[in-house]
C-alpha positions as CSV (number, residue, x, y, z in Angstrom):
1,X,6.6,-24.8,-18.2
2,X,9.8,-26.2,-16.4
3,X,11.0,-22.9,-16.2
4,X,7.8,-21.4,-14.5
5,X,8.0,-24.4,-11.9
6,X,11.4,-23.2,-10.9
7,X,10.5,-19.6,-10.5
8,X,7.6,-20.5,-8.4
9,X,9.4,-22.9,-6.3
10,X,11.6,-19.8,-5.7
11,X,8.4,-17.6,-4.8
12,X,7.8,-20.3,-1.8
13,X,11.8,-20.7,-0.5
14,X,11.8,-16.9,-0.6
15,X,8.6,-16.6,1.7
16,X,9.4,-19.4,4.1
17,X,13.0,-17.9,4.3
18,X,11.6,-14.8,5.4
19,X,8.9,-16.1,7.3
20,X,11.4,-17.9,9.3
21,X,13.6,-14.9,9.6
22,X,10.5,-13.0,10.9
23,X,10.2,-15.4,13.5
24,X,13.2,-15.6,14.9
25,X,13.6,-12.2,14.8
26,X,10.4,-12.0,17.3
27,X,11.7,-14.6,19.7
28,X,15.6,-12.9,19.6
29,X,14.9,-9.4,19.8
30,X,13.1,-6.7,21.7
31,X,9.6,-5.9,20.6
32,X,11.1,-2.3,19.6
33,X,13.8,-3.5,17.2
34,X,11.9,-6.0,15.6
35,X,8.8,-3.7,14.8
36,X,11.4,-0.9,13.7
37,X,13.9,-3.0,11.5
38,X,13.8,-7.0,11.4
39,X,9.7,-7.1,10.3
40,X,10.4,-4.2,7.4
41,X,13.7,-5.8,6.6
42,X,12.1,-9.3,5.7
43,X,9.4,-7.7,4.3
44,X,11.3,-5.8,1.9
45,X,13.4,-9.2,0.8
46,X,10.6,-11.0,0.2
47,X,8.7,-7.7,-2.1
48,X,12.0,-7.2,-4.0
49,X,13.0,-10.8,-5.0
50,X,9.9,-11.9,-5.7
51,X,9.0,-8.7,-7.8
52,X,12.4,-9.2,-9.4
53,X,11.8,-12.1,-10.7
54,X,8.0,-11.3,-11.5
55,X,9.5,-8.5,-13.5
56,X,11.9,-11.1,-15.7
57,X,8.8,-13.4,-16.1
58,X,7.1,-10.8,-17.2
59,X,9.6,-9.7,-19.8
60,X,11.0,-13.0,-20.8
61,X,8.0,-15.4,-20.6
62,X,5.8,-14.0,-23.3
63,X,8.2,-15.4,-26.3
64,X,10.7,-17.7,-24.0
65,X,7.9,-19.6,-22.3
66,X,4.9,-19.4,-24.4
67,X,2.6,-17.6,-21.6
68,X,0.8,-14.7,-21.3
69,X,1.0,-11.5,-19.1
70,X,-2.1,-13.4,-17.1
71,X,-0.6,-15.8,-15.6
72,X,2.3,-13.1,-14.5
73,X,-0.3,-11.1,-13.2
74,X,-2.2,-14.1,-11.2
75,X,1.2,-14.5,-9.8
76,X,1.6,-10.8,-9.1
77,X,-2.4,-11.1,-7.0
78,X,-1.2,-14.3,-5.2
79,X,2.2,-13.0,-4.1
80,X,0.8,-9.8,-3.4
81,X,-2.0,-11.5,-1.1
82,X,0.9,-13.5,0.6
83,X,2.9,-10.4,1.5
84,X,0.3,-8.6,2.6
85,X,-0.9,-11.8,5.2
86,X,2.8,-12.7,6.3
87,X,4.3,-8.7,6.5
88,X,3.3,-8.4,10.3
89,X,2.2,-5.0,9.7
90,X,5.2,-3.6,7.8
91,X,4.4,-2.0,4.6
92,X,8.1,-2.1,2.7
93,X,7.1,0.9,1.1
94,X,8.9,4.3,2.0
95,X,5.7,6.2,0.9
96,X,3.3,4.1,3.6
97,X,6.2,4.7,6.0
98,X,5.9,8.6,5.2
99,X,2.0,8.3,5.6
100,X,2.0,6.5,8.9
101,X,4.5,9.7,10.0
102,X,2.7,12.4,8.2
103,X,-0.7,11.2,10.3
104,X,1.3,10.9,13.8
105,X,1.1,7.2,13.4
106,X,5.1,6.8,14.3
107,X,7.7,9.5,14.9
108,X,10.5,10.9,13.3
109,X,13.4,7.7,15.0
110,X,10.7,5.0,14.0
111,X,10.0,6.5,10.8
112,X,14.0,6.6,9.5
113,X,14.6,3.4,11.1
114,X,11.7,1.7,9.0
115,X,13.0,3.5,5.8
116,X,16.6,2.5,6.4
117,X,15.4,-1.6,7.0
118,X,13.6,-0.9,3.8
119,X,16.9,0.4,1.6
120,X,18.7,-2.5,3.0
121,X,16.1,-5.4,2.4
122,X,15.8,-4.1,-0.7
123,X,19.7,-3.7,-1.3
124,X,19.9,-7.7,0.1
125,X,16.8,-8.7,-2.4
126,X,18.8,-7.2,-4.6
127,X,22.0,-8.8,-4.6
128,X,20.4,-12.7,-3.7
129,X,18.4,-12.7,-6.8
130,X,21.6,-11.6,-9.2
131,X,23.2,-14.5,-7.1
132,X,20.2,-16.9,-8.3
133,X,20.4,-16.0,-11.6
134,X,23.8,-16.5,-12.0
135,X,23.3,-20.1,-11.8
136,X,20.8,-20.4,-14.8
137,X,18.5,-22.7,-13.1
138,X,16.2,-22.3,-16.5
139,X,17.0,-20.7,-20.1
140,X,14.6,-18.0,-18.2
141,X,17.5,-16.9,-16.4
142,X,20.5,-17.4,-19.4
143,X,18.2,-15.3,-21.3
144,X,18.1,-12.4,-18.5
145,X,21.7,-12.6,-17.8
146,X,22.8,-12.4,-21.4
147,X,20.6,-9.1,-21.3
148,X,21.5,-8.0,-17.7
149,X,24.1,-5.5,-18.9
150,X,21.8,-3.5,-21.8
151,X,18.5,-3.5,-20.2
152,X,16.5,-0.3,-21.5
153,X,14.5,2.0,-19.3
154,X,11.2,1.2,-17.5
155,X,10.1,4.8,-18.6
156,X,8.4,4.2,-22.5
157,X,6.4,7.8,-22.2
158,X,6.9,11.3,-21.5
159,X,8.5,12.4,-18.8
160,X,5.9,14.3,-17.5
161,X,3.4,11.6,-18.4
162,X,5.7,9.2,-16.7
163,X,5.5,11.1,-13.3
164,X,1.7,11.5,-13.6
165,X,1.2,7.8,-14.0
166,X,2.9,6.8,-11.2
167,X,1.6,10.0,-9.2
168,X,-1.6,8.2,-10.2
169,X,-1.0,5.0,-9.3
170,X,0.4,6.1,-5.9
171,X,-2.7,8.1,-5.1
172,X,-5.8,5.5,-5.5
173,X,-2.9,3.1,-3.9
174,X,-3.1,5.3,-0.5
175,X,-6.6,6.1,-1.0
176,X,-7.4,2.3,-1.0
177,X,-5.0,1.9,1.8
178,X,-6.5,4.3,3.9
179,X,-9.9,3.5,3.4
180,X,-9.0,-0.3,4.6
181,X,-6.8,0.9,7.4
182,X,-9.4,0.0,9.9
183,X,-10.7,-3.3,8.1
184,X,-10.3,-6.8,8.8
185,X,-7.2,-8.5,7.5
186,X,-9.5,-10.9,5.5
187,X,-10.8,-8.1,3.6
188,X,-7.8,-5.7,3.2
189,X,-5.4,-8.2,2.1
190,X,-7.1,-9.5,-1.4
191,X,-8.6,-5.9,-1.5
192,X,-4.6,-4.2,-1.7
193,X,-3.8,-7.3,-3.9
194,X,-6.4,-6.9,-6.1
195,X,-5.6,-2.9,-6.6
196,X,-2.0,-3.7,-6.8
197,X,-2.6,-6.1,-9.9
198,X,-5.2,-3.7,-11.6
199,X,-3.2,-1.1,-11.1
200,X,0.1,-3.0,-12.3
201,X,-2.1,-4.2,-15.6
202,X,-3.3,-0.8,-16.2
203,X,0.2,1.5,-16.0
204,X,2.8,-1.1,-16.3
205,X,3.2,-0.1,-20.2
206,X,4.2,3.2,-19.7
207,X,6.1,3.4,-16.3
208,X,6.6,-0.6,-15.3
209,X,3.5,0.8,-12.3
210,X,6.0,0.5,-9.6
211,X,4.9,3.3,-7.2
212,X,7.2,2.1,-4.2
213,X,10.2,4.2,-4.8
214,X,12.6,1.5,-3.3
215,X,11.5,-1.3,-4.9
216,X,11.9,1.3,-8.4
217,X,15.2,1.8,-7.0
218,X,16.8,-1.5,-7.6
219,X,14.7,-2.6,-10.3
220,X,15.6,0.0,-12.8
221,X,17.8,3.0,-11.9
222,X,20.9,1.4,-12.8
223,X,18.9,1.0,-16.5
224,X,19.9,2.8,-19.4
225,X,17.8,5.6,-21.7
226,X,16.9,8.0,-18.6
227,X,18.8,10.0,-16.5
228,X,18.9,9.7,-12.7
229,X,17.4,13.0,-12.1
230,X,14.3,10.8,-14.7
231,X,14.5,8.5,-12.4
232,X,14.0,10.6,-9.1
233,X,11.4,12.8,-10.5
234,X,9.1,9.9,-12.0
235,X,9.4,7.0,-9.3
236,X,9.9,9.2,-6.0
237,X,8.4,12.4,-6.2
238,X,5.0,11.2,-8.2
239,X,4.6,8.5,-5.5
240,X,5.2,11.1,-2.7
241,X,2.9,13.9,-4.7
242,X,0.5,11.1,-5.1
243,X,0.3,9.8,-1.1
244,X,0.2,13.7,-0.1
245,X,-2.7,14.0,-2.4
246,X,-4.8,11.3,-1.2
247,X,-3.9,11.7,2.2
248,X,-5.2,15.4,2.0
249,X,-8.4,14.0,0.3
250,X,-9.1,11.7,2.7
251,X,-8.3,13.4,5.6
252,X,-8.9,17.1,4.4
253,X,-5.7,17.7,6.1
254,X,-2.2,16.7,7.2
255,X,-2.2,16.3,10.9
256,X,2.0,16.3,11.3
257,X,1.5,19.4,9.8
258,X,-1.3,21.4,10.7
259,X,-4.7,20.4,12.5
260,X,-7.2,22.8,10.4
261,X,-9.7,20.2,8.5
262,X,-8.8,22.4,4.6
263,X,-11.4,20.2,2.7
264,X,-13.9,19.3,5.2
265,X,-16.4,21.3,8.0
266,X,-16.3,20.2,11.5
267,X,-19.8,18.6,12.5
268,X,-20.0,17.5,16.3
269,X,-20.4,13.6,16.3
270,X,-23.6,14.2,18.8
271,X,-26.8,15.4,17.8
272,X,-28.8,17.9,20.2
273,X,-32.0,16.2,20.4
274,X,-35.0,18.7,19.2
275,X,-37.5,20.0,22.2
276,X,-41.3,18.1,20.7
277,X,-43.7,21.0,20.9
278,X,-47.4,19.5,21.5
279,X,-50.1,21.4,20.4
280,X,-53.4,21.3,21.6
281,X,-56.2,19.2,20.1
282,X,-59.8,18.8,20.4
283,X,-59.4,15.5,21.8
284,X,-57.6,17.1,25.1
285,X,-59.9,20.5,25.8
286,X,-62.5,18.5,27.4
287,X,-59.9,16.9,30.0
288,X,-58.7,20.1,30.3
289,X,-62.2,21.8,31.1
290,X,-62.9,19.0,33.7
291,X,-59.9,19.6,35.4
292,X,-60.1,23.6,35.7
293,X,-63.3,22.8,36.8
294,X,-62.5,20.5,39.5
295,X,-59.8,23.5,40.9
296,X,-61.8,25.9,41.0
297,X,-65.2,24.5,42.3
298,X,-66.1,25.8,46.1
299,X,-66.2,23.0,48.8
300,X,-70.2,23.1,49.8
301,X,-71.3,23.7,53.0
């Protein structure tokens, strides 16, 4: 278990590293740059190194460790939770970047701003957890090196099946997310972690259940077994087929694009009270007769 203990003492330098980062990057810069690039930068380092090394784990640990996929995948819920308390708000996720645009939630500068900070904090989380492994902290890391140079495709389906699961994934993903958009931070964050692990338990035979194209991007392109047209077809346009679906069956439109509800009817969010029509009874003729009669009775002499 030495090995594990390294790893997760890696999970916490990585998170205060970027936590720190975060913060200076709040006190040194202007409120626009650091919500366009610095918060998604750090975000992204922190998603890509630890789901780097959550990936080798994963791989690796069964029969060089002795553990099972659960206690990958209780590390997957816990980091998971983590990111989603400490990202600020940024989503490191070109898909949720695309949503936020797609439902006039940023505009088009934001938008390629956020998706640039994304490629490079993935490109940096990249490049500092080869640097980490290269030192072979734990036979975790000899092992992965030693395979580094022949590692196989993510992809161990059908093409077609392999663009549908992570279509899949990618839709109840969004459809979660913007169910939750409006809730409280102590109920969104387990609730995405939670969906993230189930979702990563579920499709992670077939595809690896990556559904964040730029995470998918450094994690397994450079792989043999699939082309890089594969590559494009399963782990960027079935994420972005899967967002545009959920987004269009949530919203019954997509308001960057046109404002006609497709799905849903227009009600008005006020009700027009309905006029009470009394009918006579029994009980109220008498009143009634009394008070004609007082009317029309002559004043006597």
């Amino acid at each position: 278990m030495a090995g594990l203990n390294v790893s997760i003492a890696f999970f916490f330098l990585v998170i205060g590293v970027c936590q720190a980062l975060r913060w200076l990057s709040k006190r040194l810069l202007s409120t626009g740059t650091y919500g366009r690039l610095a918060r998604e930068l750090a975000s992204s380092l922190q998603l890509c190194t630890s789901c780097l090394e959550l990936r080798m784990l994963l791989e690796i640990g069964p029969w060089g460790g002795g553990f099972g996929p659960d206690v990958v995948l209780t590390l997957l819920f816990i980091l998971f939770a983590v990111h989603g308390a400490s990202s600020d708000g940024a989503s490191a996720n070109p898909t949720v970047s695309l949503q936020q645009f797609l439902l006039l939630e940023s505009n088009l500068a934001t938008t390629a701003a956020n998706l640039l900070a994304q490629t490079v904090g993935m490109g940096t989380g990249w490049a500092v957890t080869k640097l980490y492994w290269s030192w072979e902290l734990t036979h975790f890391h000899l092992i992965q090196n030693l395979i580094a140079s022949e590692c196989s495709s993510s992809i161990r389906t059908p093409l077609h099946h392999a663009v549908f699961v992570e279509g899949t994934c990618s839709f109840l993903f969004h459809l979660v997310l913007l169910k939750l958009c409006r809730s409280h931070p102590i109920y969104q964050v387990p609730a995405l972690a939670a969906t993230v692990t189930f979702l990563t338990y579920t499709a992670g035979p077939f595809t690896g259940a990556f559904f964040n194209p730029a995470l998918a991007s450094v994690a397994t392109f450079y792989c043999s077994g699939n082309s890089f047209w594969d590559y494009i077809q399963v782990y960027w346009l079935g994420p972005l087929a899967g967002m545009l679906a959920a987004l269009l069956l949530y919203q019954g439109n997509i308001p960057r694009l046109f404002q006609k509800n497709l799905l849903y009817s227009q009600r008005s969010k006020y009700k027009i009270p309905k006029a009470r029509v009394v009918m006579p009874t029994e009980e109220n003729e008498p009143h009634r007769k009394r008070k004609g009669q007082k009317n029309n009775s002559e004043p006597r002499a």
